[in-house]
Each structure stands twice: as C-alpha cells, then as structure tokens.
C-alpha positions as CSV (number, residue, x, y, z in Angstrom):
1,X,48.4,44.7,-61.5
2,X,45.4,43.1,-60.0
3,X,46.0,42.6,-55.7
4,X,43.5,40.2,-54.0
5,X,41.2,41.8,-52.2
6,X,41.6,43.3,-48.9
7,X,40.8,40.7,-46.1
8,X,39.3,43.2,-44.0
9,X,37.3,45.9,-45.2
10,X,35.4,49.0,-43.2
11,X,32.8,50.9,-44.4
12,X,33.5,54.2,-46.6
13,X,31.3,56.5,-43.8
14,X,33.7,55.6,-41.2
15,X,35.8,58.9,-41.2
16,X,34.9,60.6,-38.4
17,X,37.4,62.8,-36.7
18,X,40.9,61.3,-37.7
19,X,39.2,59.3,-40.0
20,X,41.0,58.9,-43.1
21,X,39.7,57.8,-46.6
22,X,41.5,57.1,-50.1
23,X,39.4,56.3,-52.6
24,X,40.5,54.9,-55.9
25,X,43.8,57.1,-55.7
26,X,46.3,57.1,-58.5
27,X,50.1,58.3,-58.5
28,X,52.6,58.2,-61.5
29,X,55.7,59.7,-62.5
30,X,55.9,59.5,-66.4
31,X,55.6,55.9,-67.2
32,X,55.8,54.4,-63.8
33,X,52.8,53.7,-61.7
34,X,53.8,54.6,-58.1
35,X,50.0,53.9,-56.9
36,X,47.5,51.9,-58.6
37,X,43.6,53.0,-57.9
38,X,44.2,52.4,-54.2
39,X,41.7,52.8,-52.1
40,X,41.8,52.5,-48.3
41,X,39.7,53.5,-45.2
42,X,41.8,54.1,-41.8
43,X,39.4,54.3,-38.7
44,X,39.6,57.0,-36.9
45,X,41.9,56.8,-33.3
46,X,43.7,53.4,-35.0
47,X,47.3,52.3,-35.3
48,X,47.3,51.5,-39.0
49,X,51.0,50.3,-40.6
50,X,51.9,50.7,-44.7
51,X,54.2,47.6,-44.8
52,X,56.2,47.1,-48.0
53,X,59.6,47.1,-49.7
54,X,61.2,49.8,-51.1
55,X,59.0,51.3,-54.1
56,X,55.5,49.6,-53.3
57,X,53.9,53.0,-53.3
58,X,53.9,52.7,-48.9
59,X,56.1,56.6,-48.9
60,X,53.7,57.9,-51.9
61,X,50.9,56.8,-50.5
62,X,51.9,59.0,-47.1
63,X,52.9,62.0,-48.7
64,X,49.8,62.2,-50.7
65,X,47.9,62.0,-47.5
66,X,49.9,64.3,-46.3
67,X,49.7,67.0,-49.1
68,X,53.0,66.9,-50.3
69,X,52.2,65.0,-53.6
70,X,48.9,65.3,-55.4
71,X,47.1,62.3,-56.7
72,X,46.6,61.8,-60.7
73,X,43.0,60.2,-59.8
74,X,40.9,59.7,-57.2
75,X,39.8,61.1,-53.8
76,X,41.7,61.9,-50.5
77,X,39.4,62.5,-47.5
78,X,40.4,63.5,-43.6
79,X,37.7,63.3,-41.1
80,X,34.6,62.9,-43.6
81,X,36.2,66.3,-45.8
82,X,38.0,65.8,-48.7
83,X,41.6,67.4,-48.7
84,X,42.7,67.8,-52.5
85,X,43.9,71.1,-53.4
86,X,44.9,71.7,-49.7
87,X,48.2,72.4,-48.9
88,X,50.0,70.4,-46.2
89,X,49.5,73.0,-43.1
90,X,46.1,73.6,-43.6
91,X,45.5,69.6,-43.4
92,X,44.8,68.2,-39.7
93,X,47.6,66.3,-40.1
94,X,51.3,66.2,-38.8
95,X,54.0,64.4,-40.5
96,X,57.2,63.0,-38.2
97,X,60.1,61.7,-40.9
98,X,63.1,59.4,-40.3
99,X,65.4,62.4,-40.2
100,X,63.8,63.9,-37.0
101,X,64.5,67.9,-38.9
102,X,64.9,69.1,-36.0
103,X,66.2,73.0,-35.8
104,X,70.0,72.6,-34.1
105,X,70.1,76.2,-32.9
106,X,66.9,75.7,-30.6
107,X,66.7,74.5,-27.8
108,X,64.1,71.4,-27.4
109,X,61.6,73.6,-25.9
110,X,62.1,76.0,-28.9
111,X,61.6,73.3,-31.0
112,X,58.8,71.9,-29.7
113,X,57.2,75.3,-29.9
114,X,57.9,76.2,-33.1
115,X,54.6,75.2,-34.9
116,X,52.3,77.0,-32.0
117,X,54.7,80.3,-32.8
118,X,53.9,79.7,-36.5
119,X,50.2,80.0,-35.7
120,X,50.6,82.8,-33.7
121,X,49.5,80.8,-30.6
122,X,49.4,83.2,-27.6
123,X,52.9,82.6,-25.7
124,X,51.2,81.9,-22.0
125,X,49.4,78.8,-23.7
126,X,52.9,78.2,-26.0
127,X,54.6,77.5,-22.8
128,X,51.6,75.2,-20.9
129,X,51.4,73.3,-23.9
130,X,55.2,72.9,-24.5
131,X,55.5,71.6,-20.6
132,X,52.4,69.2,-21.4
133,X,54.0,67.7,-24.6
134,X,57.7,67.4,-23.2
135,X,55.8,65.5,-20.1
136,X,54.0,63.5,-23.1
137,X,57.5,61.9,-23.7
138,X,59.0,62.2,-20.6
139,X,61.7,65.1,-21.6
140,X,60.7,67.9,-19.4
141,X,63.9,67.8,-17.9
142,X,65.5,68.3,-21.1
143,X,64.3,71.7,-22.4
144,X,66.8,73.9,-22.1
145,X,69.4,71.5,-24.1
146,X,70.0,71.4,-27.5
147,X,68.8,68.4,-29.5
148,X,72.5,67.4,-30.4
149,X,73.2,66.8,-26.6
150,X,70.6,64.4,-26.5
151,X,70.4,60.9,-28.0
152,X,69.0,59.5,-31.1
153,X,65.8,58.4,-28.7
154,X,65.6,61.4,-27.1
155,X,65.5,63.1,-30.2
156,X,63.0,61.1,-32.0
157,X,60.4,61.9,-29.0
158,X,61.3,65.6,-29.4
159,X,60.2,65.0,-33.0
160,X,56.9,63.2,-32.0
161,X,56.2,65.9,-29.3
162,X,56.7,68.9,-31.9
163,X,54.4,67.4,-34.4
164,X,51.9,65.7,-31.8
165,X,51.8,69.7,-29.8
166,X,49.4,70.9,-32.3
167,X,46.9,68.2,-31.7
168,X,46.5,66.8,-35.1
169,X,43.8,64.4,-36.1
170,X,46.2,62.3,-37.7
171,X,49.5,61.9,-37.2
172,X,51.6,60.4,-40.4
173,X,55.1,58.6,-39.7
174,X,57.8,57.9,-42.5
175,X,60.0,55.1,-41.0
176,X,60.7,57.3,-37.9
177,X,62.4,54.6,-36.3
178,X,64.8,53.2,-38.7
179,X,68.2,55.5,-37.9
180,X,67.6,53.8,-34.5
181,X,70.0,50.9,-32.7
182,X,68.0,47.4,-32.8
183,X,67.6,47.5,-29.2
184,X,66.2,51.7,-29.0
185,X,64.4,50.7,-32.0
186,X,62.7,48.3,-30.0
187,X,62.1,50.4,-26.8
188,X,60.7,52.8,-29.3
189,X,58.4,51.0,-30.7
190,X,56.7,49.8,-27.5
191,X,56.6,53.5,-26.4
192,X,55.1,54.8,-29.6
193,X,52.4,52.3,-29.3
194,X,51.8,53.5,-25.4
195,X,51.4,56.9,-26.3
196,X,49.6,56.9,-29.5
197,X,46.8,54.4,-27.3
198,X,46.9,57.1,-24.4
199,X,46.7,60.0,-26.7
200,X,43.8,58.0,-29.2
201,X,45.4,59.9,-32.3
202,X,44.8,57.7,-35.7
203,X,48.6,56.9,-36.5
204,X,49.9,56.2,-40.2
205,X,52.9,54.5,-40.5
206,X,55.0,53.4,-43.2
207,X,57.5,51.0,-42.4
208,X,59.4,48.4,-43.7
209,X,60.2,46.5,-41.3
210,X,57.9,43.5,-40.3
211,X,58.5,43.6,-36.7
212,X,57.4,47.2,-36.2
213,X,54.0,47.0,-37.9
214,X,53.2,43.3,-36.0
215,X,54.1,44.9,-32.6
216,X,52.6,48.1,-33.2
217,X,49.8,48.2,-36.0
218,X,46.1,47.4,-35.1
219,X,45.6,46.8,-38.2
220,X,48.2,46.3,-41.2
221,X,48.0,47.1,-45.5
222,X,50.6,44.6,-47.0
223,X,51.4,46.9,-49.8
224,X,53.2,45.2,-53.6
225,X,53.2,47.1,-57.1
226,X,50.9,50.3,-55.6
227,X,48.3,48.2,-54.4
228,X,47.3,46.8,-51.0
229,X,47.9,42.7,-50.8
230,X,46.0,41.9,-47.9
231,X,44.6,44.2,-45.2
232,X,44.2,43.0,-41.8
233,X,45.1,42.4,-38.1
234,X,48.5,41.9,-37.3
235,X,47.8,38.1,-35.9
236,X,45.8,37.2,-39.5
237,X,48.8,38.7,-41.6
238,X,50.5,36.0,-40.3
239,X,48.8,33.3,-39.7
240,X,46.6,33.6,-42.6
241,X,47.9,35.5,-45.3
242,X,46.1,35.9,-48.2
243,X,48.9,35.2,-50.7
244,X,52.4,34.0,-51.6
245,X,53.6,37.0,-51.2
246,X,52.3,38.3,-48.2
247,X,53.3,35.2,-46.7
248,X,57.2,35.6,-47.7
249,X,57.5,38.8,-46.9
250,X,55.7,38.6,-43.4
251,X,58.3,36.2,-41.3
252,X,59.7,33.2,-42.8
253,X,58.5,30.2,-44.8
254,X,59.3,27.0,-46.4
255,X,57.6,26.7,-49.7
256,X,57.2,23.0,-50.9
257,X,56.1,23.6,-54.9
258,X,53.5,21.3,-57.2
259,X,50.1,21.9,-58.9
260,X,46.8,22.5,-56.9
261,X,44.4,19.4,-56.0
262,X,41.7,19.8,-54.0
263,X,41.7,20.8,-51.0
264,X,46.0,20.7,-51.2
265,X,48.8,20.9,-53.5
266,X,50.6,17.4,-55.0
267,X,54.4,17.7,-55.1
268,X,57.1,15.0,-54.9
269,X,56.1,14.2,-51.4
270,X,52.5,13.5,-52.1
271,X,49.0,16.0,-51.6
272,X,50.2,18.5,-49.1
273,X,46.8,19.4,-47.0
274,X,46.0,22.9,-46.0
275,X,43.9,25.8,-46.6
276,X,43.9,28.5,-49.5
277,X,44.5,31.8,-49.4
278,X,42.3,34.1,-51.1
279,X,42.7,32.9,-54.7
280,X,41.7,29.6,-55.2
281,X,43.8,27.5,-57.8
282,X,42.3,25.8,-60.2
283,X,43.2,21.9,-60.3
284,X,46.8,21.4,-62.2
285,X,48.2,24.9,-61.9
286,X,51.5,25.7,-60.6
287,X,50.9,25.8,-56.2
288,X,52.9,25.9,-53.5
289,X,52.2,25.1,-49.9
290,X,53.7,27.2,-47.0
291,X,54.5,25.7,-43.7
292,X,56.0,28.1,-40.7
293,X,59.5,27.2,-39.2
294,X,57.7,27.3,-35.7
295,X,55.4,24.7,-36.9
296,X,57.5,22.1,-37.9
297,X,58.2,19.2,-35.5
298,X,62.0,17.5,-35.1
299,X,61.3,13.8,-34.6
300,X,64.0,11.1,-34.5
301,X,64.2,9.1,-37.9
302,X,62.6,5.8,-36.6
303,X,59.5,8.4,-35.8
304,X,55.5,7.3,-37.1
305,X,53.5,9.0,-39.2
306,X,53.9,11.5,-42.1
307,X,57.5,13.0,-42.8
308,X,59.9,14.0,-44.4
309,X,63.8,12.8,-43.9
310,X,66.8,14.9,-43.7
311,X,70.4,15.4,-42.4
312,X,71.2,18.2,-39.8
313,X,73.0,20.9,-41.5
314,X,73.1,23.4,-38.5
315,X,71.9,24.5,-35.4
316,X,72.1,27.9,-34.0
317,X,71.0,29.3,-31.0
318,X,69.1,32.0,-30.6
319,X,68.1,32.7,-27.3
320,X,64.8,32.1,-27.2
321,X,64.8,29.5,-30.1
322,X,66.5,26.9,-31.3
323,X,67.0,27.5,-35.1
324,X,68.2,24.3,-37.0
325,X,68.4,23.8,-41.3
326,X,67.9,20.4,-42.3
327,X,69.3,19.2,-45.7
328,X,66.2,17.9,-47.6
329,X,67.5,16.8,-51.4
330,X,71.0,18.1,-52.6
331,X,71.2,21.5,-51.9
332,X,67.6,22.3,-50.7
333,X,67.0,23.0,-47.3
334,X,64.0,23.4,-44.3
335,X,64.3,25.8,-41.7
336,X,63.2,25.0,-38.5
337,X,62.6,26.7,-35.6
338,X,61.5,25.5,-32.2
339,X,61.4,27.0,-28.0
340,X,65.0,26.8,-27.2
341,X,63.8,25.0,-23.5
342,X,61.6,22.4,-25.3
343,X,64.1,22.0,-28.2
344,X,65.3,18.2,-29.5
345,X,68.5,17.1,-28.5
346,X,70.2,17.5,-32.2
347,X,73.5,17.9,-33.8
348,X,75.2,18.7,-37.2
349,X,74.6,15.2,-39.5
350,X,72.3,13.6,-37.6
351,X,69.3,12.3,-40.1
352,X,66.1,13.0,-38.6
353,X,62.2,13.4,-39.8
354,X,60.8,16.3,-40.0
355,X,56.8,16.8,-39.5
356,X,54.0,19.2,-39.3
357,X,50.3,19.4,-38.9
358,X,47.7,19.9,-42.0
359,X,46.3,23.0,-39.9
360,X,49.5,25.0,-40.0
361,X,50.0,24.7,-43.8
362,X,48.8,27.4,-46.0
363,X,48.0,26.8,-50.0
364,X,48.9,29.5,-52.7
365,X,49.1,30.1,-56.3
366,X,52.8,29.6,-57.2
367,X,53.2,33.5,-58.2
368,X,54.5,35.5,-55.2
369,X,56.6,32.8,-53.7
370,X,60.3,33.3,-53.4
371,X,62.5,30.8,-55.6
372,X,65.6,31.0,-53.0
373,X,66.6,27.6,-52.2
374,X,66.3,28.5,-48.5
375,X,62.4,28.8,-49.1
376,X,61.6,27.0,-52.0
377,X,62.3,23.0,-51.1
378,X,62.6,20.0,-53.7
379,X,61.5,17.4,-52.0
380,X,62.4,13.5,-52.9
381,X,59.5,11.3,-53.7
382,X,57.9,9.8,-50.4
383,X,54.4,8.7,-48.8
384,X,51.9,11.7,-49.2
385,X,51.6,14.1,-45.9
C-alpha cells in the first residue's frame, strides 16, 4: 500500500553512535506483509515512538532492529554499521519488553547484574556499576529484595536498569508500560523521558497508546499497513497530520464528509475552509474536513456568524474539560470539548450553534477517516462556513 510521505525526513549519514538506519526493509510471513520497504532514520541520542494498532508492523519493525527477526529485504544499520546476520547480543542494543522477565530467584541486584556476569565483567566493577544503575532509578535501597516484593513500577525500572547497565547505544522498548495502572503508567512515562534525556541514549519505543508517544517521543512514525503514515514532532502529529488517518487515530475528530473544492471541501453545510494534508484532492472526489473537539466554540442559538445548530445531548465533566455531544441531524453527533473554567453555561436539550475557525480545520481525502457516527457527521443543509 502506498503511505504519504514522511513529513520529516533526516539525512541517511546521520547514524552516528546510536544512530539507527532502516533502509527499504521488508518482513513477511507467507502471504502477509508485516513490513512494507520501510525505511526510516532514527538520530542518534533521540526519543523516537512506533505508534500504531495492533499488526501495523510497529513490534516487527523492533524485533528486526533488534535481531530477533531477520528482514526479507533491505538494510538494517546501527551507528553507521550494518547489523544483518548479527545476532541479538552482539548488537549495541538492549531490548526492555512489557513482561519485565525478570529472574524471580534473584535478588534485584542479581538481576541487574546478570548481563555484566554474562560478559564476564570483572566483579569489583559488577558491583560499582550495579550501585550506579540502581541509583539511575532510584532503587538502591531495594537490592537485596526480590523483584516480587516490589511493585509493578519498581519492577519496570529494575528492567530499565538491567538492560540500560550495559550501556547500550540504543535502547529498544516493547510497550513497557502497558501492564501498568493509568496513574503509574503516567508517572512512568514522565520518568522514562527524564532519564532517557539525562542519560542521551536513542530510545525506540513501540507503543500504542497515543498519550505515551505525545508526552514522551521527540519525534513520532505513525505506522498503518507496514508503512510509516507521517513522521514527525509530536505537536505536528497533531495539529497537522498528514492524513485521515493519522488524524483519527491521534486524539479525536469530527469528520464533516463531501467532495474537494479548492482550497476546502463542499458538504451539506456549504465549502468547509481549511488546509490539506499531504495529498491533495482533486476537485469532486470524495473529502472530508476535520475539525478538533477543542476547537469548536459553544455559542447560544441567536449567535452571528457561521454555524452549525444543534440540541445538547450531554455534558460530562471531566476535570479539566468540559466534554459536551451535540445532536447535529438524527442520529449524528459533534463532540466538543472546551476548559472546564471557561466552559458555557449548558444543559441536556438546550439548542445551541456550534462554530469554529477556518485555521483549525484540516482537509483529507475521504480514505482513512473513520465512518462511526461519533466522527463522521451529516450535516443539514445551511449557509456555507
């Protein structure tokens, strides 16, 4: 399947030390294409997430980095040397994986140690570098326990300081954070991204989750099909994605759907203003324009301007935000979202307008873009917006 291409790009002789370089790589098992001629340069000491859904080639694409799957085509290359044909401990990488595998019978000290015992690392330096990697994570304290006394937290950093001791070049994570609580997850992820800035390690990390790689990633591969969608910072991923689907699957969105025009896409409402994505749409084909929860106003009905009416269907709050869905035509409907302490004074049935600004719309092809009526809104005729 053809992906747009890459938003960002860096140049293929950046792979200095931790520097990491695929190059037109190519995974299948039998008939089914896990990775399609990727290619992909990470810069050396940066914080690069895989983002994805299950089977978009984020996991393959880690493992083949990591030399536990070899690539049908194409080049893998750490720090400026390619790696094919090398098996996974001779690689300058270190791989930490949602089940933290840690050794239950060892103490954390033990386990921490158990890759300089494996190179035959003297046992004076075993025991200086063990302290210094159990002060990395702040677990000192802790290693004479067992792993099983600790908690899932605790247990995560012991896995991040047993693969970090040997002072890879790149350090590879498989959704470490996912058997995690919402709220350790969380405090997690802003202390991954502390240490991996303190240490300057390039850090590979395949998630799922959109959250993580926004508050982590300097830099983020939206992956679909075994290609990369868009590659980019976190703050262009999502206010500029390059597609429908990057779009949907990086927050939320409400789709209003028509056919391309111009500089905007005509649907039942009238030309919907905005800028393109990456493909441009030729003039009559299927388009949809994309407009943010956040960036859609609450007016009162009797309100000027451009709008669109609606009944109140719910309002939730959030904490922060004030979340209401407003009933557009039968049973379509607009999310909104807005600051909880700036938030309109509404209630369930009230009728109300609902507007936004041509700068916060975005304009895709209509492939990509979820048909859930949540997303996708039918709008009545009115005055074009």
């Amino acid at each position: 399947m053809a992906h747009p291409a890459p938003a960002t790009t860096v140049a293929s002789d950046d792979t200095g030390a931790g520097g990491v370089e695929l190059v037109g790589v190519t995974k299948e098992y039998g008939d089914a294409t896990a990775v399609d001629d990727l290619s992909l340069s990470i810069r050396p000491g940066e914080f690069l997430s895989l983002l994805g859904p299950s089977g978009c080639g984020k996991t393959t694409t880690l493992r083949m980095i990591a030399g536990f799957e070899h690539p049908d085509a194409g080049d893998i290359r750490i720090s400026g040397r390619s790696v094919l044909g090398l098996a996974p401990h001779r690689r300058e990488v270190n791989t930490v994986f949602q089940a933290y595998a840690l050794f239950p019978h060892m103490t954390v000290a033990e386990n921490v140690a158990y890759g300089l015992q494996q190179r035959r690392v003297p046992k004076a330096e075993q025991r200086e570098r063990v302290i210094a990697a159990l002060d990395m994570v702040q677990l000192r304290r802790f290693a004479d326990r067992k792993p099983t006394m600790l908690s899932g937290g605790q247990q995560q950093r012991i896995a991040l300081s047993r693969a970090l001791i040997n002072r890879p070049s790149v350090l590879l994570l498989d959704e470490p954070l996912a058997a995690l609580d919402r709220q350790l997850r969380e405090e997690m992820q802003v202390e991954l991204k502390l240490l991996q800035a303190r240490l300057g390690t390039t850090f590979v990390f395949v998630t799922h989750d959109q959250g993580e790689a926004l508050s982590m990633s300097d830099r983020i591969a939206v992956m679909r099909a075994g290609g990369i969608e868009q590659l980019d910072a976190p703050d262009r991923i999502y206010s500029a994605p390059a597609s429908a689907y990057v779009a949907s699957f990086i927050g939320q969105q409400n789709f209003l759907s028509g056919t391309a025009q111009g500089e905007g896409v005509e649907t039942t409402v009238g030309l919907i203003r905005g800028a393109w994505g990456a493909e441009r749409v030729a003039p009559g084909e299927a388009a949809v324009a994309a407009i943010r929860p956040e960036f859609i106003r609450i007016e009162s009905a009797a309100a000027d301007g451009f709008g669109v009416d609606g009944r109140v269907l719910s309002v939730s709050y959030l904490g922060e935000t004030l979340q209401v869905v407003v009933g557009i035509a039968g049973e379509q409907t607009l999310l909104v979202r807005t600051p909880a302490p700036t938030a309109p004074a509404v209630s369930v049935d009230q009728v109300v307008r609902c507007t936004w600004s041509p700068s916060d719309v975005r304009l895709f092809a209509a492939a990509g873009a979820p048909t859930a009526a949540t997303h996708v809104i039918a709008l009545p005729a009115r005055a074009a917006v």
